[in-house]
C-alpha positions in Angstrom: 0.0 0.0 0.0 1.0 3.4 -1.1 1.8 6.3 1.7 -1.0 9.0 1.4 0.2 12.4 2.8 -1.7 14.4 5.2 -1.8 16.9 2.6 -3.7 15.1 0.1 -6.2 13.9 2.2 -6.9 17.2 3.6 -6.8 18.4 0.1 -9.6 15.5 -1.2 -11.5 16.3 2.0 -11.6 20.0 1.5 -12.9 19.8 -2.2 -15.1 17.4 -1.3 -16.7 19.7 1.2 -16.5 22.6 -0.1 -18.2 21.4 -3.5 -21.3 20.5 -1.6 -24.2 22.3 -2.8 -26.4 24.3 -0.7 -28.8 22.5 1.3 -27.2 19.4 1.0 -29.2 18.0 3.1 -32.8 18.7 2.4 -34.6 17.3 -0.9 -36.1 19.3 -3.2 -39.0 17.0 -3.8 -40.7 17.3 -0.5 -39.6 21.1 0.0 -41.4 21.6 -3.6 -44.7 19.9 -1.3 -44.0 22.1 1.6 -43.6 25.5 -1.0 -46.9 24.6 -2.2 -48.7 24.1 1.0 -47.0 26.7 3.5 -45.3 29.7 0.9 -47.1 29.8 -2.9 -50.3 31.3 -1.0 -47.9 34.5 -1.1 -45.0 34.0 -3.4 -47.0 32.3 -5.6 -46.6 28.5 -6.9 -43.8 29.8 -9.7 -42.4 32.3 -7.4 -43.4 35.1 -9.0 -44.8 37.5 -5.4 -48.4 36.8 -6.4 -49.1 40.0 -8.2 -46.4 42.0 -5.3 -48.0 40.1 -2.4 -44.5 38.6 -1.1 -41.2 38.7 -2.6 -40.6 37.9 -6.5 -37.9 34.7 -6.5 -37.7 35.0 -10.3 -37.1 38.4 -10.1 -35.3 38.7 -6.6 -32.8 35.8 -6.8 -30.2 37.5 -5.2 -31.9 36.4 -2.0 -30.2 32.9 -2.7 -26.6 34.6 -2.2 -27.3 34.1 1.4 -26.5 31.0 3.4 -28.5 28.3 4.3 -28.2 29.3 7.4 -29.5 33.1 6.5 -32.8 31.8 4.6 -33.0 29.0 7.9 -33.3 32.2 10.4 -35.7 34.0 8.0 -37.8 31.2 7.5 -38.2 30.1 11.1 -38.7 33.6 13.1 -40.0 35.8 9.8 -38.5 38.5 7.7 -38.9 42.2 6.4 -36.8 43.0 3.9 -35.5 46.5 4.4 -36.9 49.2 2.0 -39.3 46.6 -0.1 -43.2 46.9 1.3 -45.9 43.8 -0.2 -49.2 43.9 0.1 -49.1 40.9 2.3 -46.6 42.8 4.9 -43.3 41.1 6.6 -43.6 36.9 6.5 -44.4 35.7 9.1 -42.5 33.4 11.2 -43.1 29.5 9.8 -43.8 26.8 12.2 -41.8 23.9 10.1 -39.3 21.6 11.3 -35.7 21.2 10.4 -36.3 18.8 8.0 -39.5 21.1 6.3 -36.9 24.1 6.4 -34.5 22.4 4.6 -36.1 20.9 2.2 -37.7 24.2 1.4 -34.5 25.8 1.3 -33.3 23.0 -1.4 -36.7 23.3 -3.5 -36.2 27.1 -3.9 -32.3 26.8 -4.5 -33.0 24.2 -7.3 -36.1 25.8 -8.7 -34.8 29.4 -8.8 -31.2 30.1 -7.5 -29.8 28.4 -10.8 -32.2 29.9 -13.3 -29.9 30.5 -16.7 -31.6 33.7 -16.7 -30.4 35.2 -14.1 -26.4 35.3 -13.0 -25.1 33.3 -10.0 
């Protein structure tokens, strides 16, 4: 068996991790479920702020810069985004487990942080 150095392993191990997508951990599938039962009522089922009720994610996707842990906090106790007013006010904290959160926050990344139309 061939020596491995330190280095290289740490080197495999930090592209491994850092290559990890965004909410590696929550699946898109049932966060696409949650979307449509807890947040199209107000961002609408494509995203689109339901007519300027809530915020535009085709229009907004800078929003995805932010970390999982970012959209998590926003998710779970509510946001107001500074200097944007929607007809439906600031959301409202979202009662949703972990597990909902995440996959939420994989559906949206999926569905609209990588839209060709918009830069990353």
């Amino acid at each position: 068996m061939k020596p491995v150095s330190v280095f290289a392993v740490t080197a495999a191990l930090w592209v491994g991790v850092s290559s990890l997508s965004h909410a590696v951990f929550g699946d898109p599938e049932r966060g696409q479920l949650v979307y449509s039962q807890r947040c199209a009522m107000c961002h609408g089922v494509n995203g689109d702020g339901n007519n300027g009720m809530a915020a535009n994610f085709q229009q907004e996707w800078h929003r995805f810069t932010k970390s999982d842990e970012e959209l998590a906090e926003s998710i779970r106790n509510g946001f107001q985004t500074p200097g944007k007013h929607y007809t439906a006010g600031a959301m409202p904290p979202q009662f949703l487990t972990d597990r909902e959160i995440d996959d939420v926050i994989a559906y949206l990344r999926e569905t609209f942080a990588n839209d060709p139309k918009f830069p990353n």
